[in-house]
C-alpha positions in Angstrom: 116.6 105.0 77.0 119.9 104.3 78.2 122.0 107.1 80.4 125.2 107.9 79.8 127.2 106.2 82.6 130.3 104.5 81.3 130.7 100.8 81.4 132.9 98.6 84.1 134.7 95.2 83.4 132.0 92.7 83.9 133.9 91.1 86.6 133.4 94.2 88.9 130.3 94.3 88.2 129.4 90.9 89.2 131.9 91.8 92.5 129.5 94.5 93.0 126.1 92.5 92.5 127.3 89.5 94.8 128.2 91.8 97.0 125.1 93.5 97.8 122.9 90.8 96.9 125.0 88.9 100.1 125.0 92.1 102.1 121.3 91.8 102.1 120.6 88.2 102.7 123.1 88.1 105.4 121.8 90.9 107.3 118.8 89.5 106.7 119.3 86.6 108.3 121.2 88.5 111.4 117.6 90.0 111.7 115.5 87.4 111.3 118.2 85.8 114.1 117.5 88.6 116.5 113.6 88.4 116.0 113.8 84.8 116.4 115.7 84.7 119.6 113.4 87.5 120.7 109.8 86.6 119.9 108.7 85.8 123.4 109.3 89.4 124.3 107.9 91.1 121.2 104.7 88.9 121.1 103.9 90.2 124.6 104.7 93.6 124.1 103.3 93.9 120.6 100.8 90.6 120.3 102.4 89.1 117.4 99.5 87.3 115.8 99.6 83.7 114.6 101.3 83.7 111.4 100.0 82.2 108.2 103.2 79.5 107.9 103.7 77.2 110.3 106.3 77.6 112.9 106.2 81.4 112.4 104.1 84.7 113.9 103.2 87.6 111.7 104.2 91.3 112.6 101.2 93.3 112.1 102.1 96.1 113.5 102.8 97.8 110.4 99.1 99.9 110.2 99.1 100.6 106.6 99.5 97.2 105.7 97.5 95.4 108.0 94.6 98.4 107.3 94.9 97.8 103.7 94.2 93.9 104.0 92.0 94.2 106.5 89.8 96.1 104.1 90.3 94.3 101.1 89.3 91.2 102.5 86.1 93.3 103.2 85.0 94.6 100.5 88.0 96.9 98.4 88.8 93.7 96.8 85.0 92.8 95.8 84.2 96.3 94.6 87.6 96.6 92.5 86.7 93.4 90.5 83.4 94.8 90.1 84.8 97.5 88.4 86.4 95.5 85.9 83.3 94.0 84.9 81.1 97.0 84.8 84.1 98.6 82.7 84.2 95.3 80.3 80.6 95.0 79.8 79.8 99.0 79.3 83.3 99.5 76.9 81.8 96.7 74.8 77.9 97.0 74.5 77.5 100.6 75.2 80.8 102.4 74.4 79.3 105.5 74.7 78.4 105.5 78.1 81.5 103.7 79.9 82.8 106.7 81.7 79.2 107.2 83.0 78.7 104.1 83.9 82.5 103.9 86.1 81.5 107.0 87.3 78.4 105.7 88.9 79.5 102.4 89.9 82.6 104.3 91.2 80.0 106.8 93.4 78.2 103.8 94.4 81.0 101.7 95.7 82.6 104.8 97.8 79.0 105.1 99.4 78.4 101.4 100.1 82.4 101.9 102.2 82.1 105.5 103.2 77.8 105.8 103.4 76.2 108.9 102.3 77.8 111.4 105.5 81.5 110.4 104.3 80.6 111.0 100.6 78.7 113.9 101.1 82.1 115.3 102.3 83.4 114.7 99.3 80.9 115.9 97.5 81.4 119.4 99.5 84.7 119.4 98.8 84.3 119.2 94.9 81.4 121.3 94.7 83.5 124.0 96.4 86.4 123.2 94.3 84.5 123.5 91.5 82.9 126.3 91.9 86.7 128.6 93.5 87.7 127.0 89.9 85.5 129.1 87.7 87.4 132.0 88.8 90.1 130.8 87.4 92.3 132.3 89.6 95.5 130.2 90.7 95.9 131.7 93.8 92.3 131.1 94.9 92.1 128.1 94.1 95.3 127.0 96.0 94.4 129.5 98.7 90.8 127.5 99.0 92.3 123.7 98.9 94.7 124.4 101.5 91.8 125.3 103.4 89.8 122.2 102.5 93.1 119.8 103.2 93.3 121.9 106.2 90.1 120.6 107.6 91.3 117.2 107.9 93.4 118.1 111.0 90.8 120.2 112.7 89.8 118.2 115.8 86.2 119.1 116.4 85.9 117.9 112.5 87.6 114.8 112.9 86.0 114.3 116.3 82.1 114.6 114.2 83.1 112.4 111.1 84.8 109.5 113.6 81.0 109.5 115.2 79.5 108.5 111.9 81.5 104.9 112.3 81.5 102.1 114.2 85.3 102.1 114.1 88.2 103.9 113.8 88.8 102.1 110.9 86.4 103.5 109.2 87.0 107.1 109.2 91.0 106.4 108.1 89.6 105.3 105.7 87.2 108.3 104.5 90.6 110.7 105.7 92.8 108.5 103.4 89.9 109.2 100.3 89.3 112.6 101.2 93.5 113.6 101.6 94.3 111.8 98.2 91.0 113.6 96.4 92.4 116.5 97.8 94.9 116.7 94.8 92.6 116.0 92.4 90.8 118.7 92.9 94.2 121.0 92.8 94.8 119.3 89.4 91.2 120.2 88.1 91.1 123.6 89.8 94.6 124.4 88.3 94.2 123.1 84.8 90.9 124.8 84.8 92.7 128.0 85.3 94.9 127.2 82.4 92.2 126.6 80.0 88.7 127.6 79.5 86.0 124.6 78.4 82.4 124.1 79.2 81.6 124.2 83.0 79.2 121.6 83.0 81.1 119.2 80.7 84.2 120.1 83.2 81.8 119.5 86.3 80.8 115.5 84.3 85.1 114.6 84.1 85.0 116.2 87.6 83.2 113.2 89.1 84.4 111.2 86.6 88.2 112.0 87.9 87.2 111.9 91.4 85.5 108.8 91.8 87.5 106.4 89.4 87.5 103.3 91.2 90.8 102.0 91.4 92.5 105.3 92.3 90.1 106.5 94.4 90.8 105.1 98.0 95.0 105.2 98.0 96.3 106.5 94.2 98.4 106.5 92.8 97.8 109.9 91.3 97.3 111.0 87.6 96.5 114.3 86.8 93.3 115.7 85.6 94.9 116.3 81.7 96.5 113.1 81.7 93.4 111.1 82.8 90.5 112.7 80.6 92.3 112.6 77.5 93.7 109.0 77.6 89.6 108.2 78.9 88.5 110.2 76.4 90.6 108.8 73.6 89.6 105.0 74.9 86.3 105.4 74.4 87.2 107.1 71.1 89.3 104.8 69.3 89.4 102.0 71.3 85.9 101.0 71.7 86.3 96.8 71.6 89.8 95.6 72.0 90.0 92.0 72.5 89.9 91.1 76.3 93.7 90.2 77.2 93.5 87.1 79.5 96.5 86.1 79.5 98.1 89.6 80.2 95.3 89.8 83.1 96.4 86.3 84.4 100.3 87.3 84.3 99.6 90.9 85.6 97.7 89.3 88.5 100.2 86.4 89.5 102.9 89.2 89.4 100.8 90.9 92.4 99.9 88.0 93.9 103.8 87.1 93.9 104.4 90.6 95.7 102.2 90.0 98.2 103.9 86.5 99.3 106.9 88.4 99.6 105.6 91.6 102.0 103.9 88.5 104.1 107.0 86.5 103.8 109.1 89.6 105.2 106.5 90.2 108.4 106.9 86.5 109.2 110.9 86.1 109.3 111.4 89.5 110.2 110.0 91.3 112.8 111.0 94.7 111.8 107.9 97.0 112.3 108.1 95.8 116.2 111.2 95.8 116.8 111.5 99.8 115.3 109.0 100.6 117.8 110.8 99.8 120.9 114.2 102.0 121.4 115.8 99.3 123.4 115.3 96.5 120.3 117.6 98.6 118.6 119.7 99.7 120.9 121.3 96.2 121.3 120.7 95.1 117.9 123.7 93.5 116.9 125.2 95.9 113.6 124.3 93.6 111.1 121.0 92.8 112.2 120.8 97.2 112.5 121.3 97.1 109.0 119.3 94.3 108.0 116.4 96.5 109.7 117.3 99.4 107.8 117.0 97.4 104.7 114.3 95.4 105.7 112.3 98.5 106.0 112.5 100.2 103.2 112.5 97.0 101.1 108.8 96.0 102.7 107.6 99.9 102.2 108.8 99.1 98.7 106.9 95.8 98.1 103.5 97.0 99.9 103.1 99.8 97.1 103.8 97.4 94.6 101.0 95.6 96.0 99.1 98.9 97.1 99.3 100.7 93.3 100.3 97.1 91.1 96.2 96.3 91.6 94.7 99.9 90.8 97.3 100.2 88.1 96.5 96.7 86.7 92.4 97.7 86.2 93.3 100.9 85.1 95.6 99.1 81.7 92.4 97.2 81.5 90.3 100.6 80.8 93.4 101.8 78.6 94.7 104.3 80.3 98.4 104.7 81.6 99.2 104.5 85.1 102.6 106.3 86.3 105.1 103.4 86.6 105.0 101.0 89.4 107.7 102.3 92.0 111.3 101.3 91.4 113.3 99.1 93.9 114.4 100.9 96.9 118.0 99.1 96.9 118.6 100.6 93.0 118.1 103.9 93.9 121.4 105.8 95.1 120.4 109.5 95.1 117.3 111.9 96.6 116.3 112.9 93.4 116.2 109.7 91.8 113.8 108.4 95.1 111.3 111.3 94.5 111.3 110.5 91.0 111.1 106.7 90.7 109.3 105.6 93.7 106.2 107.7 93.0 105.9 108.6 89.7 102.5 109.9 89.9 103.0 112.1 92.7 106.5 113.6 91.3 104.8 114.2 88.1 101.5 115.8 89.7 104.5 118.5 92.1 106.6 118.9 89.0 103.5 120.2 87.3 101.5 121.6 89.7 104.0 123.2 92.1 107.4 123.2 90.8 107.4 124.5 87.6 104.3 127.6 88.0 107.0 128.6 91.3 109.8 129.0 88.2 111.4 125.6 89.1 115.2 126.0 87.5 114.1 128.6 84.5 114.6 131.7 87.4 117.9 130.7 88.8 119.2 129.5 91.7 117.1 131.0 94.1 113.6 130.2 92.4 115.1 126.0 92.2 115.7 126.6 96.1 112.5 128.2 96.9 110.3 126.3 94.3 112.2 122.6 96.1 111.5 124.1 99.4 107.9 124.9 99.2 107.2 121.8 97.2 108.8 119.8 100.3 106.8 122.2 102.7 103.4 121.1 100.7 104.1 116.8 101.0 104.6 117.6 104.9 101.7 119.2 105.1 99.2 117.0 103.2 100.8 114.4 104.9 99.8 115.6 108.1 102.5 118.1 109.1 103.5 116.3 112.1 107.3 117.2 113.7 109.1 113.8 112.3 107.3 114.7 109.2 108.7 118.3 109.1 112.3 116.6 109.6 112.1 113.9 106.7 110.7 117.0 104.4 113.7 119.1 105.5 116.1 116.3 104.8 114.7 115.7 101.6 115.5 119.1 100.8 118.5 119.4 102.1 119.4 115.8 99.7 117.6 116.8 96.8 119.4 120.8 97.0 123.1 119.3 97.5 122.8 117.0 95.0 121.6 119.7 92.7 124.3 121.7 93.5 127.1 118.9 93.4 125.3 118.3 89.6 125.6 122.0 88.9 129.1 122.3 89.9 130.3 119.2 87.8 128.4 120.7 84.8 130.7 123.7 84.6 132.7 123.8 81.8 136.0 124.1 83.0 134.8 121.6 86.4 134.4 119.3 83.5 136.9 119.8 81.0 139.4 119.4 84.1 137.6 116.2 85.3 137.8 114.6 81.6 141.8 115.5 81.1 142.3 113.8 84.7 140.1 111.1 85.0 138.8 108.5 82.5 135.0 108.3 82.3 135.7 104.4 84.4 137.1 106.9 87.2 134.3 109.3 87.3 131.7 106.6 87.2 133.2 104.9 90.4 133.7 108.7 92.6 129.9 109.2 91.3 129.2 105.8 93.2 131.6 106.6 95.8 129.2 109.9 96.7 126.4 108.4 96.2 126.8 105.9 98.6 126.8 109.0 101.3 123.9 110.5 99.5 122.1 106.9 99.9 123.3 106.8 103.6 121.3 109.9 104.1 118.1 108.7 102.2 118.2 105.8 104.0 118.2 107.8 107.1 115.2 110.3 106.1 113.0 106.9 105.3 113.5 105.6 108.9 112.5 108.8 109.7 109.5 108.8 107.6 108.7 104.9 108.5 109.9 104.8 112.1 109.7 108.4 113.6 112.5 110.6 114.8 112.9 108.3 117.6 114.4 105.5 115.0 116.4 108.0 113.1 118.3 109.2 116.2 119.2 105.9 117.3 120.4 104.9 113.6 122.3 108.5 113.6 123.9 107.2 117.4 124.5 104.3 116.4 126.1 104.2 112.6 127.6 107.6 112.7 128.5 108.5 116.1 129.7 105.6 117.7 130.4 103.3 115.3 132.0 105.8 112.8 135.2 103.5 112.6 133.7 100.1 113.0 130.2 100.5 111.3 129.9 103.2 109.2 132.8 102.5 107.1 131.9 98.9 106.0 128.1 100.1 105.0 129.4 102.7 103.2 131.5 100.4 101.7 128.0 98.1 100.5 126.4 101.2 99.7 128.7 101.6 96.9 128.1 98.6 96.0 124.4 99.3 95.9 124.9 102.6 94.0 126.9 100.6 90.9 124.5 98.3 90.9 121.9 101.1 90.7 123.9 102.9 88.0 124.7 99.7 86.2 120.8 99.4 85.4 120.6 103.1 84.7 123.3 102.6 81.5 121.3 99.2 80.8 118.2 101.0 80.0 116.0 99.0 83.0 113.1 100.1 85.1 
């Protein structure tokens, strides 16, 4: 569908696109200058490792990324195909029984990663769940999964489970299954207070939910509804589609594609290194300070198309409908649109879950504020709750509440009767950009937060907005406007 954002002359729109297209291979380049001149320095401090293209070292400092590979080389990779088979081979002889048969493949593969002790947790966890859920009592059954997510952060706890591993490794990686789960079972326990079915059919889609294969480990999230009825409806109606190869072969190169690119970035740019040392960025030179900026956000981007493109790719296979890979980080030019593009899974599973039962915008003012604040409050703590984490969540809020408000204000009658008799709609479009490029600024800021640590963030604030307030801040804003028409531009276009 497209939005309702007036046209420009295509002339300043290519202005625009050229514009920001150069802004970000040119601080690119300042970056990958700075890295370059740098290396000696960085490979002692951080052990930059030997890179997989000649002439260059690989960054692996970012842990997400390097975890992630790490254990698909292992065995993630192995078990997902296997997945796919069991899924093709069950969905055409014996129909009937696919969801039983992922279900037990799924169980299987988490306790050939995790062994029995780290499934077993799970296994506590839903049982309790499941059991809290048959009260159905909303406010028990948030009351007992707080409790359960609480338990990840207990150090005695964590101290047991990291003794059932040989490595740390490991028991992220049980943490990381248990924390995403974790919602799964607010999704069951809640729509099992909205509805009343059979417990032990419930108890079947239960395990069924939880250990999915491709979801199970890092998302993204669907919620319960969403995921038993498009299953159930697959094995329905759908029992022998042809096998698309072609569409698996495309799919596939695509990811394969996005993966050259993150290792691509970690091998011209050392960004994740040089964020971790406060004196790196101190004498960044401002381009290259921007091109690190970018650089970030754009590689957070690209791993999750990695990270959820695979999951989401097996899951089309079984016919279900993943949320939407996550949008381009240098399109998006407000809060709102972040926490609803990027992860679509997770914004639908707040929105439904949180947002709306709290009275979401039906109450007022006061209910939007209090239902966007405690939503916020909830990410920071399932992510850990963690002080940097606290100050990206309140920045968040603080975006996604302005913006709100600025939306609100505009949408008055007489706000926008005035603003139609003054300005044409070309006029509107470019202050709308012009804002947004403060608004995009900001989110900017809250994702080195969120990436980097508060550390990163004050520096950036130092740097950009205190001290270079005449010389650097007005030029970026000037390329963030840039990026927000580009961003709006493919809003009226009607593209992902």
């Amino acid at each position: 569908m497209k939005s309702r954002v007036s046209p420009l002359p295509q002339t300043e729109i290519l202005v625009y696109w050229v514009l920001s297209f150069g802004s970000h291979l040119y601080s690119f380049f300042q970056l990958h200058k700075f890295s370059k001149e740098h290396e000696a320095g960085l490979s002692r401090e951080f052990q930059l490792e030997k890179g997989l293209l000649q002439g260059f070292k690989r960054d692996s400092s970012d842990f997400e990324w390097s975890f992630w590979s790490d254990w698909g080389r292992k065995s993630l990779l192995l078990t997902l195909i296997g997945h796919c088979v069991v899924s093709r081979l069950s969905g055409y002889f014996y129909p009937k029984f696919k969801v039983l048969a992922i279900t037990l493949y799924g169980l299987l593969a988490a306790v050939s990663v995790l062994g029995v002790k780290g499934v077993s947790v799970l296994l506590v966890h839903l049982s309790v769940t499941f059991l809290v859920a048959q009260l159905q009592k909303p406010a028990m059954s948030w009351m007992c999964n707080l409790l359960l997510i609480a338990t990840l952060y207990i150090q005695p706890i964590q101290e047991i489970q990291k003794s059932w591993y040989m490595t740390e490794e490991e028991y992220y990686l049980l943490l990381f299954s248990v924390a995403v789960c974790s919602l799964r079972f607010i999704s069951f326990s809640l729509e099992q207070c909205w509805s009343s079915c059979n417990a032990l059919v419930q108890l079947f889609w239960l395990l069924a939910y939880t250990f999915y294969h491709p979801f199970f480990y890092n998302g993204p999230i669907m919620t319960y509804k969403a995921f038993t009825e498009q299953m159930q409806r697959s094995t329905e109606e759908n029992n022998r589609t042809t096998f698309a190869f072609s569409h698996l072969l495309l799919r596939s190169g695509r990811i394969l594609l996005w993966w050259c690119l993150a290792e691509c970035l970690i091998h011209f740019m050392y960004m994740h290194s040089i964020q971790s040392n406060e004196t790196y960025i101190e004498i960044l030179p401002p381009w290259a300070l921007g091109g690190l900026a970018l650089a970030l956000v754009q590689f957070f981007y690209v791993k999750y198309l990695v990270l959820f493109g695979l999951p989401c790719m097996l899951a089309s296979l079984d016919q279900l409908v993943p949320p939407q890979l996550p949008r381009c980080v240098s399109l998006m030019y407000s809060f709102t649109g972040m926490w609803r593009h990027f992860d679509e899974g997770l914004y639908r599973w707040l929105i439904r879950y949180i947002y709306v039962p709290l009275g979401g915008s039906r109450r007022g003012p006061l209910h939007k504020l209090l239902s966007t604040g405690l939503t916020f409050a909830f990410i920071c703590f399932w992510h850990g709750g963690h002080d940097y984490l606290k100050y990206w969540a309140l920045m968040n809020w603080a975006g996604v509440v302005a913006e709100n408000g600025l939306a609100s204000l505009f949408s008055l009658p007489r706000v926008r009767i005035m603003m139609e008799q003054k300005f044409s709609m070309a006029i509107q479009r470019r202050c709308t950009a012009l804002l947004s490029a403060f608004s995009t600024a900001l989110l900017i800021l809250s994702n080195l937060v969120f990436l980097g640590g508060t550390h990163v963030g004050r520096i950036f604030w130092k740097r950009v907005f205190v001290q270079g307030w005449l010389t650097i801040a007005p030029p970026m804003l000037a390329f963030l406007y840039c990026f927000a028409q580009v961003g709006l531009e493919q809003d009226r276009l009607g593209s992902p």
